[in-house]
GUMI-78930 format. One record per residue (C-alpha): residue number from 1; chain; x, y, z. Coordinates in steps of 0.25 Angstrom, whole numbers. Example, Ala and Ser with C-alpha at 12.3 -4.5 7.8 and 13.67 -1.06 7.14 Angstrom:
% GUMI-78930
[site 1,'A',[49,-18,31]]
[site 2,'A',[55,-4,29]]
% end
This chain:
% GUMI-78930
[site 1,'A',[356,1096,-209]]
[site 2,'A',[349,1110,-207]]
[site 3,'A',[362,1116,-207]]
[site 4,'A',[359,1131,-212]]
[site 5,'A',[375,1132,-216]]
[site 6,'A',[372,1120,-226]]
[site 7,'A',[356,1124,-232]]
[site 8,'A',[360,1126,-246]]
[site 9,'A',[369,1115,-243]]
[site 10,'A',[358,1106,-240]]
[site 11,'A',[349,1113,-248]]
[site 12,'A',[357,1106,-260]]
[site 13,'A',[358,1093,-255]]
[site 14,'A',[342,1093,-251]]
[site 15,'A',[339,1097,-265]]
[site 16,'A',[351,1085,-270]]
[site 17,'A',[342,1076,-262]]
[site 18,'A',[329,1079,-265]]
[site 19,'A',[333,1080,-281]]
[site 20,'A',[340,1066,-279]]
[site 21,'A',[327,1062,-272]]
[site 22,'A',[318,1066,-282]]
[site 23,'A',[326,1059,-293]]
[site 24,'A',[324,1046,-284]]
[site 25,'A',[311,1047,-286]]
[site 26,'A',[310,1049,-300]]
[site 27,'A',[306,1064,-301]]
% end
């Protein structure tokens, strides 16, 4: 998953997460 080829790749889907995290939890 610590792919260099693929950072801003996962970079987005980290940030996706995060955001759909964060909405989870009510922020």
């Amino acid at each position: 998953m610590a792919t260099p080829a693929s950072a801003p790749d996962t970079r987005a889907l980290v940030a996706d997460f995060v955001g759909y995290k964060l909405r989870q939890k009510g922020y």
